[in-house]
C-alpha positions in Angstrom: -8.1 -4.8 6.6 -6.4 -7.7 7.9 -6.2 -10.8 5.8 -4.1 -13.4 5.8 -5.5 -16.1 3.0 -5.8 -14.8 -0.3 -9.9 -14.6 0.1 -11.0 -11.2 1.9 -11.5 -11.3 5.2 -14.6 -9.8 6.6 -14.5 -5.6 7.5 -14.2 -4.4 11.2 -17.3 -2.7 12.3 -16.1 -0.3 14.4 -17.2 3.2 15.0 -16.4 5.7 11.9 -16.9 8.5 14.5 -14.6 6.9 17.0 -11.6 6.2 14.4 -11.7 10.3 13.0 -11.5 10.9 16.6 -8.4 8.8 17.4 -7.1 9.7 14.3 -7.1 6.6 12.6 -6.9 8.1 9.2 -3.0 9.2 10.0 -2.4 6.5 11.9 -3.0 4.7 8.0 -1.4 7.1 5.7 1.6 6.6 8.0 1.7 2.5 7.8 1.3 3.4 4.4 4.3 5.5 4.1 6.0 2.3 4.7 5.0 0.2 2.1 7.0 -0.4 -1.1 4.1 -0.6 -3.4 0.8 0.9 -4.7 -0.7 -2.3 -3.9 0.6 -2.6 -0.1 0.1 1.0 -0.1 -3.6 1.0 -0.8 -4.0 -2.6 1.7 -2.6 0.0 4.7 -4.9 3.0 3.6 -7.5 0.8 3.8 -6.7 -0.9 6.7 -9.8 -1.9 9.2 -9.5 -3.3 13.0 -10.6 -7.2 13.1 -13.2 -8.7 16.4 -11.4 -12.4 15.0 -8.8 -13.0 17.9 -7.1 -15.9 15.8 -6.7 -13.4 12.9 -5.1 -11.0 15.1 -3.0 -13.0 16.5 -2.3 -14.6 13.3 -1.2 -11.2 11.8 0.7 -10.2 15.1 2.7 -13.1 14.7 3.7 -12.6 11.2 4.5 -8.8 12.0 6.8 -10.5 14.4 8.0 -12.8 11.8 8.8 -9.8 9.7 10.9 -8.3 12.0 13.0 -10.9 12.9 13.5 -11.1 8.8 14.1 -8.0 8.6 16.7 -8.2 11.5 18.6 -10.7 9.4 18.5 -9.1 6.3 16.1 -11.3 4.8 13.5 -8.0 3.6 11.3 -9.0 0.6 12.0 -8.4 -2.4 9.4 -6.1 -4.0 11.2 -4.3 -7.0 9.4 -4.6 -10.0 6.0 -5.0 -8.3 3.4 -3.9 -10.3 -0.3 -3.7 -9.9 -1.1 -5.4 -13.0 -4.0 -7.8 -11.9 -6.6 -6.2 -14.6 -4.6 -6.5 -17.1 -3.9 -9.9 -16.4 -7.7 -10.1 -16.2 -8.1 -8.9 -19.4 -5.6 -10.9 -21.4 -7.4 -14.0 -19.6 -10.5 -13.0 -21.3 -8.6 -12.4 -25.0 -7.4 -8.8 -24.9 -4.1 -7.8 -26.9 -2.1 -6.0 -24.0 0.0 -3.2 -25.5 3.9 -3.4 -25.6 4.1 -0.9 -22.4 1.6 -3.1 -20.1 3.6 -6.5 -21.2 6.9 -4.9 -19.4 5.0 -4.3 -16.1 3.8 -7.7 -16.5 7.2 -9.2 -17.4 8.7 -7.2 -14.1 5.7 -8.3 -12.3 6.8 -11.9 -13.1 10.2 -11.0 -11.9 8.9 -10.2 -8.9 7.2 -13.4 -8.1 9.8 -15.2 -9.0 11.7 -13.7 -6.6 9.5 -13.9 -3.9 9.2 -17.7 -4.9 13.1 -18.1 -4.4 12.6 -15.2 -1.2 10.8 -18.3 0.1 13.6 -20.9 0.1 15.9 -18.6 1.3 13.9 -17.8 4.9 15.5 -19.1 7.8 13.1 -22.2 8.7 11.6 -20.8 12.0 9.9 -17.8 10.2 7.3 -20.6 9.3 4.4 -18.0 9.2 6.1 -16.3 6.1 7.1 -19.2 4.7 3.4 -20.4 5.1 1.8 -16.9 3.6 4.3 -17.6 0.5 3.9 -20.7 -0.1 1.3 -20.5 -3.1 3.3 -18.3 -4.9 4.6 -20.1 -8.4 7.5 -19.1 -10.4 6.3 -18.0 -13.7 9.5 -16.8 -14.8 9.1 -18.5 -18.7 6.8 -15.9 -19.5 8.5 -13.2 -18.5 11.6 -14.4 -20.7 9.5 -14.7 -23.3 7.8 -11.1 -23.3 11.4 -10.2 -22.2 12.8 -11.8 -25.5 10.4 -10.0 -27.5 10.3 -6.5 -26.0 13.1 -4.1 -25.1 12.7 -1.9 -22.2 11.4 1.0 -24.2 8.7 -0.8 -25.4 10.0 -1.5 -28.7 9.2 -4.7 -30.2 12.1 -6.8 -31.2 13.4 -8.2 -34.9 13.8 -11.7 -32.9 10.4 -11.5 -31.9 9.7 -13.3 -35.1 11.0 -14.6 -38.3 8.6 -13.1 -40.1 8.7 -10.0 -38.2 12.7 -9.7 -38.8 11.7 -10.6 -42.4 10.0 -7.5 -43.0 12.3 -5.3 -41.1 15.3 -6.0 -43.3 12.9 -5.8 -46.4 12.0 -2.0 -45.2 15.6 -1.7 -44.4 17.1 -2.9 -47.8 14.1 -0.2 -49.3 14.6 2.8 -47.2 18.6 2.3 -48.2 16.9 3.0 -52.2 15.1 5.8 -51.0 18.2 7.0 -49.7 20.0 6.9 -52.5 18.1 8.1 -55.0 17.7 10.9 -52.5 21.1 11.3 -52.7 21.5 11.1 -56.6 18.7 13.9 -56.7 20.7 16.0 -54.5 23.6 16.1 -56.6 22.0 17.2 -59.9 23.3 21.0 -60.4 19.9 21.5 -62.0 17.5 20.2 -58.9 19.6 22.0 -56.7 19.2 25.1 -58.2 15.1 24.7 -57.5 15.6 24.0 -54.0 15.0 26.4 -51.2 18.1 24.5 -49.1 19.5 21.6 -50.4 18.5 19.2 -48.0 15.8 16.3 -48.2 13.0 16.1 -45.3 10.7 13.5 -44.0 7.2 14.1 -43.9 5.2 11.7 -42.1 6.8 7.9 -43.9 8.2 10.0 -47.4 11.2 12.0 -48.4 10.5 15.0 -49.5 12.8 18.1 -51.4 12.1 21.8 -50.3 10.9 23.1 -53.7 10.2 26.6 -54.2 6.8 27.4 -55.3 8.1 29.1 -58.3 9.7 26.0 -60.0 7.2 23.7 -59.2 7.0 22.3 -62.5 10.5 21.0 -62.5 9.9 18.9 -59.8 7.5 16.2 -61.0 6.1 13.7 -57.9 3.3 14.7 -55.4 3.4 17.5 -52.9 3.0 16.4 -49.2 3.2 20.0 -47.3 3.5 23.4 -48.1 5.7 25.7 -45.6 4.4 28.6 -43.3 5.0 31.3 -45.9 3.7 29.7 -48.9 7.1 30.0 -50.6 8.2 26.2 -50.4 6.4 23.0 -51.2 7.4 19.6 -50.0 7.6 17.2 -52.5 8.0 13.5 -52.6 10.2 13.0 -56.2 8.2 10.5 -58.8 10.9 8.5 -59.0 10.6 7.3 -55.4 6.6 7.4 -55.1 7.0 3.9 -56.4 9.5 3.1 -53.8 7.5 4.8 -51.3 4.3 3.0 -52.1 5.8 -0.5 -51.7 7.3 0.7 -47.9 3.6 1.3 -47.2 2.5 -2.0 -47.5 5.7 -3.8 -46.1 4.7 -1.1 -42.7 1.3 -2.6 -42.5 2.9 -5.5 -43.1 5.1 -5.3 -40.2 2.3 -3.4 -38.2 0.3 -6.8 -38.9 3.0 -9.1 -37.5 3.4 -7.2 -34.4 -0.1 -6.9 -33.4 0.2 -10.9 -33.7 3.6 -10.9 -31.8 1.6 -8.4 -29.1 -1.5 -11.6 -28.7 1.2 -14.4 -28.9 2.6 -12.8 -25.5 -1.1 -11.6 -24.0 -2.1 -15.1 -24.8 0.7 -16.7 -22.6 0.1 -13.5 -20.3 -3.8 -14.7 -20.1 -2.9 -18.4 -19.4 -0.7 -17.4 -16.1 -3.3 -14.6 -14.8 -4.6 -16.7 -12.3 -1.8 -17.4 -10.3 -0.1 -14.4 -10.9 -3.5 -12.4 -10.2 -3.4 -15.3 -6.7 0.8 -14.1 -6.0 0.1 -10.6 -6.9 -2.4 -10.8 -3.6 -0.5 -12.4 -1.6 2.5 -10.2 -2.2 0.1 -6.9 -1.7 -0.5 -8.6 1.8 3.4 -9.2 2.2 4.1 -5.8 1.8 1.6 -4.7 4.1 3.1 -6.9 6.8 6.3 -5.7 5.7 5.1 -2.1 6.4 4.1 -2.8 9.9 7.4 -4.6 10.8 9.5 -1.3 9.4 7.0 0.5 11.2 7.2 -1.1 14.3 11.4 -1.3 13.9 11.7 2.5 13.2 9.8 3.2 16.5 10.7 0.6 18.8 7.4 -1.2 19.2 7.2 -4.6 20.6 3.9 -7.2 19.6 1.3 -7.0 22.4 -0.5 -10.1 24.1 -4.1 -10.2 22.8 -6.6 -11.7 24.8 -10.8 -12.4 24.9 -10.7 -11.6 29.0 -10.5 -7.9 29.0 -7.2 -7.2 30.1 -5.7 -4.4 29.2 -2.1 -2.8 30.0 -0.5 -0.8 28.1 3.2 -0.4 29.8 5.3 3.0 28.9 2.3 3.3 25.8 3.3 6.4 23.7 0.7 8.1 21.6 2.3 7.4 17.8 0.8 10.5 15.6 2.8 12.7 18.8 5.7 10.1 18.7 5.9 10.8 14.6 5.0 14.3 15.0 7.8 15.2 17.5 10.5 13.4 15.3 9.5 15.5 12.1 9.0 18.9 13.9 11.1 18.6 17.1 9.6 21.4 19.5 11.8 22.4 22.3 13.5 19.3 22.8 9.6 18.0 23.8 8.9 14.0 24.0 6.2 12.2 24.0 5.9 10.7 27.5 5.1 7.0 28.6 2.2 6.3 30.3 1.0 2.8 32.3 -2.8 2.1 31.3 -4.3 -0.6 33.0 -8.2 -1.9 33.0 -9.8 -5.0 33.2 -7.4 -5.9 35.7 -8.8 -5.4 39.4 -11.1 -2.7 37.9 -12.9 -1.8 34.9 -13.9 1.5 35.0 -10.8 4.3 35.4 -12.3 7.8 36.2 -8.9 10.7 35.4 -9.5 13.4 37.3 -6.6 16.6 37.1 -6.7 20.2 35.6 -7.4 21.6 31.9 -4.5 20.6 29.3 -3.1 18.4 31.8 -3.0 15.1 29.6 -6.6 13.6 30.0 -7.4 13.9 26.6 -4.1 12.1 24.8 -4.7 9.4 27.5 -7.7 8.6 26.7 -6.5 8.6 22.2 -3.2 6.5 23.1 -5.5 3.9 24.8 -8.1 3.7 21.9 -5.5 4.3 19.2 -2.9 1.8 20.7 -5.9 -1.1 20.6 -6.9 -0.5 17.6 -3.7 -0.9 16.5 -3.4 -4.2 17.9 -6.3 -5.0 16.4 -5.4 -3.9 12.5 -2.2 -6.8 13.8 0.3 -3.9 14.5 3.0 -4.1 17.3 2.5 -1.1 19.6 4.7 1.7 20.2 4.6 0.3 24.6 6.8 -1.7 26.5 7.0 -5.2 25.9 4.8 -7.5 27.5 1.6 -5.3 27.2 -1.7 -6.7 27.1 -4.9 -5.8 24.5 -8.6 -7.8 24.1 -9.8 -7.2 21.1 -12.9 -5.6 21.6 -16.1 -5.7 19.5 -16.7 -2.2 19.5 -14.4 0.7 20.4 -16.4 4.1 21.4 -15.3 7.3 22.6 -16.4 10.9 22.7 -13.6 13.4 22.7 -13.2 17.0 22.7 -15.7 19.7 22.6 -17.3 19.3 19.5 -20.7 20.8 18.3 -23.3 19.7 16.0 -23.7 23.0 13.7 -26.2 21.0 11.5 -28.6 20.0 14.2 -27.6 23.5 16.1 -26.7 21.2 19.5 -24.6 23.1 22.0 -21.6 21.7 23.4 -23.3 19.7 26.6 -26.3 18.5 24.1 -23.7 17.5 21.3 -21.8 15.3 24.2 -25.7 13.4 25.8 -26.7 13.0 22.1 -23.4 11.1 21.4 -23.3 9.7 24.7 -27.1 8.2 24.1 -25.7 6.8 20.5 -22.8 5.0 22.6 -25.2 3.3 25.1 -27.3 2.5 22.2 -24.6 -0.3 21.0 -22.2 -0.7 23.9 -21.8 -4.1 25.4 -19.0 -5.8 27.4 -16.6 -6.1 24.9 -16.8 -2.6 24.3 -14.3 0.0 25.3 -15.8 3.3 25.7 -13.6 6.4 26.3 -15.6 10.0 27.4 -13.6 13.1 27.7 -14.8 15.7 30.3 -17.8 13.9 31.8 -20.6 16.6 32.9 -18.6 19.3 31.3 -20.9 22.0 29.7 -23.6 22.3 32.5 -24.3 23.1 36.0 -21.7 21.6 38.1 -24.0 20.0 40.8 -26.0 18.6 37.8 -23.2 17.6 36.0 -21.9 16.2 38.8 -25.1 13.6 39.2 -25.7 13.5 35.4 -21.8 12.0 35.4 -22.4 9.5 38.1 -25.8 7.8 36.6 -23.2 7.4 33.3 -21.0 5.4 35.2 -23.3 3.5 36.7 -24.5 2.4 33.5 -21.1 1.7 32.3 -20.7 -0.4 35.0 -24.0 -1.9 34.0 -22.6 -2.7 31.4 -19.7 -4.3 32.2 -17.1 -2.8 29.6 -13.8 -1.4 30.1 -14.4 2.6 30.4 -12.1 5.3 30.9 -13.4 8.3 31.9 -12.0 11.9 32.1 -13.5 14.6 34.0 -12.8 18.0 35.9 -15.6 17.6 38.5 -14.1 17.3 41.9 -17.2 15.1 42.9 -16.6 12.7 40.4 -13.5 12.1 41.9 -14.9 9.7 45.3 -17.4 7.9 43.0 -14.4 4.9 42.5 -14.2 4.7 46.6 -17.7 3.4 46.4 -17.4 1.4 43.8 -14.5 -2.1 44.0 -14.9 -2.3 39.8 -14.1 1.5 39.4 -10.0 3.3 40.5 -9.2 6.8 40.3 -6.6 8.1 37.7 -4.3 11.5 37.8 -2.5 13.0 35.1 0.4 15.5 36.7 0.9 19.1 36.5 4.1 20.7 37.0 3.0 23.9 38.8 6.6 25.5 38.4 7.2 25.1 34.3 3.0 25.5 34.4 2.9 22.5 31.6 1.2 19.3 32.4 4.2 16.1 32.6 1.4 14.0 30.6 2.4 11.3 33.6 -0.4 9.1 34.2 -1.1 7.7 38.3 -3.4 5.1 38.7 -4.7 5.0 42.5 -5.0 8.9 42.9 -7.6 11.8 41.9 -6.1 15.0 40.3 -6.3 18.5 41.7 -7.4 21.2 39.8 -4.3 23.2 41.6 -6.7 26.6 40.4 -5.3 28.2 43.8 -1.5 27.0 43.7 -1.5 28.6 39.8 -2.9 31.8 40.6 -0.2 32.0 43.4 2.8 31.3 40.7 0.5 34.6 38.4 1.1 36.0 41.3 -2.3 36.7 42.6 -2.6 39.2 45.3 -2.1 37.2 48.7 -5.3 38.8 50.8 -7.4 37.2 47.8 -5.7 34.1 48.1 -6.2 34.0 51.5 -10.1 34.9 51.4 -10.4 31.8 48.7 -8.6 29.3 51.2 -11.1 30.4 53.8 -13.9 30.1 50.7 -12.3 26.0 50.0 -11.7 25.2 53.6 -15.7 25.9 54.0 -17.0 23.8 51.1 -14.0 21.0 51.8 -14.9 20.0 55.4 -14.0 16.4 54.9 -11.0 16.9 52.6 -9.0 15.3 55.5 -10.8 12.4 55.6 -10.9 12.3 51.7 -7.2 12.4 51.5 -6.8 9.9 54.4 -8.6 7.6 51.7 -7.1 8.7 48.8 -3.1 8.0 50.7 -4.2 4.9 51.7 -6.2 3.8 47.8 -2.9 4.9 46.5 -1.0 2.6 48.4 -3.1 -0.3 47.7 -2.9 0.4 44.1 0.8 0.4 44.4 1.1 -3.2 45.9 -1.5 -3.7 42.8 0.8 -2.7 40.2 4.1 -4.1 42.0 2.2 -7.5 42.0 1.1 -7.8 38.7 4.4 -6.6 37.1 6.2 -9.8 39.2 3.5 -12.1 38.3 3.5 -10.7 34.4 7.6 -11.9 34.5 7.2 -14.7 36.4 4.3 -16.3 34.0 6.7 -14.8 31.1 10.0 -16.8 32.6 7.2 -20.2 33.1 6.4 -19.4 29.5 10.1 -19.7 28.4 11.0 -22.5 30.6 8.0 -24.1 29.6 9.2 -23.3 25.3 12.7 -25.0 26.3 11.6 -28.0 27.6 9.2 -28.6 24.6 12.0 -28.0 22.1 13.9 -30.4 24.5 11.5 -32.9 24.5 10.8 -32.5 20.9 14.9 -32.9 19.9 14.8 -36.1 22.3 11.9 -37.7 20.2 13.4 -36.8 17.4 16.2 -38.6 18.4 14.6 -41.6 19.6 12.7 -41.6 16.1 16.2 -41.8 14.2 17.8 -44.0 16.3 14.3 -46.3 15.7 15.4 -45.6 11.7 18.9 -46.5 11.9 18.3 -50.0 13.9 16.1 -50.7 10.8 19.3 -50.2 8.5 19.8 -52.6 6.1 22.4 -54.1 3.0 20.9 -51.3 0.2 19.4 -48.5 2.2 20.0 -45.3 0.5 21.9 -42.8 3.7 23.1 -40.0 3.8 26.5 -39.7 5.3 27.2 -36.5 7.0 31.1 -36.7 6.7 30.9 -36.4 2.7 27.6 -35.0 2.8 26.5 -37.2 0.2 24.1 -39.8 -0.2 25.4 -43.6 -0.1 24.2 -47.2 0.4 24.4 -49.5 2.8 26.9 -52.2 2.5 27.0 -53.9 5.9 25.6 -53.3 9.4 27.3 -54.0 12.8 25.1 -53.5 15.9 27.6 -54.8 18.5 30.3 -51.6 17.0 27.4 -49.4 16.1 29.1 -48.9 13.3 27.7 -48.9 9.3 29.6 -49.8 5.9 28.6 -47.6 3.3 29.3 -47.5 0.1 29.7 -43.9 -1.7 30.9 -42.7 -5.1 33.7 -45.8 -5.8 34.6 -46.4 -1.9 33.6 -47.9 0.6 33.9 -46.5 5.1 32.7 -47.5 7.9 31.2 -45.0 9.7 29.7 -44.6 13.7 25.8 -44.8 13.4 25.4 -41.1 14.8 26.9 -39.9 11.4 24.4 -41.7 9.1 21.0 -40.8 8.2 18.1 -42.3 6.1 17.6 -40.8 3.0 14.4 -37.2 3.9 15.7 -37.0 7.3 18.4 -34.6 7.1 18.2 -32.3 3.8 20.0 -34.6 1.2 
């Protein structure tokens, strides 16, 4: 989901059916393969499209921000992240965190602390980052403090207490009796010869000697284990059982002391959860933009110009799961190829028309996938410049599915879906049907396709509409808010070239490739005569089509000036507000410096220190300061009050 504050923001509600179809699922694990952390990771699996045009824009712009960073070197720094918000939780509420969970909360620390200094270091116009950042708090103390007390393994430390360190040399100093009076034992001739080897053990906390079962008795102390065969017993001597029985008590002494060592540090742990559980969230969220930007880098993606109007063009749009496929299984040199999708602009309703496997179907996924996309705040994998509304719904029916569990054929399966999308469509809606009429009698399919796009049009949504049926194909010449669409087909290499031409109807080309399999040439001839019978006005038709096509062309030619021209008004427009802004600013500090007087606090740029005024002289423009033990005069256009240049 998209969310920029640290509260949730509220779950897209678009189509579950529509976003299996476009793949929306990959699309997610992919984003997620970018992440750094479990927390970003789960953020992009879970990742929803948002109606909110401010939030999308919002994110967009932060994606952007990213990738300038990112440009400059300036990536995040998420080592150490951890997700350690319930555990914070739970020291909050009084819980004694284990030695283990206080390290990933010391190296969560670290990482907010980080990202707290991360935050000074940004380069000032990355203000969105800075913005998303700036409730982060460094909390670095605590982490010294678990750090001071806990060694990387988890082992608490003598220094951890006095007491603590207290104990430890106590056990020490005792274990070094044991040890010796292990070692006395040893070297009595006698002992030795009762021994199975003449080595001591350690069974549990206690020395033990490997006496064999038969001299038991000359071994007096208390047996702790007896071996495998029965022939040896393990027994702790009486003359250390004493010993042994005071390093009991000083380890649950010791135990003692670092359970209250362990609550010390949850207890400081607890009184920071809430604003490390607050950074932990906003870093989670950082990582996700993070994610999109090395996303969008890695792919060459550029951030696309969301709008409310329904404008939609996608310029040189690739389809991404293809783009990613092709670059982990390269097939035959193969590429995913560009396409130019327009809608909402001059027309609203696009009706592709070409052969089988020509490239309808990815056209219609890149569209839906690429605004949805935009919508989750990614930049697209399309030319720069493109445009995307966000849409309240996005609806499509693709492929040739069939409803097994309701025992629907193929044509029912697509009106039962197609009934469910006119059930919730409106105009913000983008609705994208694959192989309109398919499935049925042609002449019915034909009519059953044109009522649908009627209705669409009724509607008022942006549709995109793929279909096979050459009488689809004149239903945009009778309609100004409809245009024709053709994917290509390269009849020599028999594969379709995916290109998509807006202004044109596609050709089934059934006769030209049965004359490349080579098809006998009487039976070609005989189905000319067959086509030339049923086409009567295909001369008038492609009269139409020539002249649609070159309309369509100015179209395009048009827009794509008037897209650079507002772009180059947009930039002029940026420079003269920056210069208008760096001549009030100037004006403001020239205000400022007339106000100098004997006392001010300046800051003088020469020494880049901060002095006082001594003396002021308009007529020279010139200021006497006084800094460190000297005194200068200096021209005004050096000196500046004390907040407005970084002192």
């Amino acid at each position: 989901m998209i969310i920029l504050d640290v509260e949730s923001a509220p779950a897209g509600l678009m189509d579950a059916h529509t976003l299996d179809l476009l793949g929306f699922d990959k699309l997610r694990a992919l984003l997620a393969g970018y992440t750094a952390s479990s927390l970003g990771g789960d953020l992009a699996r879970q990742l929803e499209p948002s109606t909110d045009l401010a939030v999308v824009r919002k994110e967009i712009a932060l994606v952007t921000e990213m990738v300038t960073a990112l440009g400059l070197n300036q990536a995040p720094p998420f080592s150490g992240l951890h997700d350690v918000r319930l555990i914070a939780r739970r020291a909050a509420i009084g819980t004694m965190l284990t030695a283990e969970q206080l390290i990933e909360v010391a190296e969560a620390l670290n990482c907010t602390g980080a990202m707290y200094r991360y935050r000074m270091r940004l380069a000032e116009h990355l203000s969105g980052l800075i913005d998303h950042l700036s409730g982060i708090e460094d909390l670095g103390t605590v982490s010294k403090s678990i750090g001071g007390c806990i060694d990387g393994r988890g082992h608490v430390l003598d220094m951890a207490s006095r007491e603590l360190a207290s104990l430890r040399q106590k056990l020490f100093e005792l274990d070094e009796k044991v040890k010796a009076e292990i070692r006395r034992l040893l070297r009595d001739p006698e002992l030795r010869k009762v021994l199975s080897y003449p080595n001591a053990t350690v069974h549990g906390d206690h020395y033990v000697l490997p006496v064999s079962v038969n001299y038991r008795h000359k071994v007096p102390g208390v047996v702790h284990r007896v071996s495998n065969t029965g022939e040896t017993l393990f027994v702790e001597p009486a003359s250390i059982a004493g010993l042994s029985a005071d390093r009991v008590q000083l380890k649950a002494d010791e135990d003692r002391e670092v359970k209250r060592v362990l609550r010390r540090l949850s207890s400081e742990v607890g009184r920071v959860a809430k604003p490390l559980v607050y950074a932990l969230d906003v870093i989670a969220k950082l990582d996700l933009i993070c994610a999109k930007a090395r996303y969008a880098r890695d792919f060459d993606m550029y951030p696309p110009d969301v709008n409310d109007e329904g404008r939609l063009w996608l310029r040189q749009a690739r389809h991404p799961l293809l783009e990613s496929l092709f670059r982990s299984e390269p097939v035959d040199g193969r590429k995913v190829m560009p396409i130019d999708i327009r809608l909402g602009i001059g027309f609203n309703l696009l009706v592709i028309t070409g052969p089988n496997t020509g490239g309808k179907t990815v056209t219609l996924k890149t569209t839906g996938l690429l605004c949805l996309m935009a919508q989750c705040g990614m930049h697209l994998p399309a030319g720069e410049g493109s445009l995307v509304p966000v849409f309240r719904h996005v609806l499509s029916d693709i492929g040739d599915e069939q409803s097994l569990e309701q025992s629907l054929s193929t044509f029912s399966s697509h009106v039962s879906r197609i009934a469910s999308i006119f059930s919730v469509a409106d105009a913000q809606s983008l609705i994208l049907l694959d192989e309109l009429g398919a499935g049925t009698d042609p002449t019915e399919g034909a009519a059953l396709g044109r009522a649908i796009l009627d209705q669409l049009d009724e509607v008022g949504c942006r549709a995109i509409v793929t279909t096979h049926l050459g009488d689809l194909k004149t239903y945009a010449f009778n309609n100004e808010r409809a245009e024709n669409g053709a994917v290509e087909f390269d009849i020599e290499t028999m594969r379709p070239t995916y290109r998509l031409h807006i202004g044109q109807f596609g050709m089934s080309n059934a006769l030209k490739i049965a004359r490349r399999l080579k098809l006998p040439k009487a039976l070609l001839k005989k189905a000319h005569r067959y086509l030339k019978k049923r086409k009567g006005k295909s001369g008038e038709l492609a009269r139409l089509q020539e002249l649609r096509l070159e309309a369509e062309q100015a179209k395009a030619d048009a827009l794509v000036a008037k897209h650079e021209a507002d772009r180059e008004k947009a930039a002029l427009e940026q420079e003269r507000g920056a210069l208008a802004k760096e001549s009030a600013d100037r004006a403001a500090l020239n205000e400022l410096r007339a106000t100098l007087k004997a006392g001010t606090p300046v800051t003088v740029e020469r020494f880049g220190a901060v002095g006082k005024v001594v003396k002021v002289d308009a007529k020279k423009q010139t200021v006497t300061v006084s800094v460190g033990i000297g005194q200068w005069e200096v021209p005004f256009d050096e000196v500046f009050p004390v907040g407005e240049r970084g002192a």
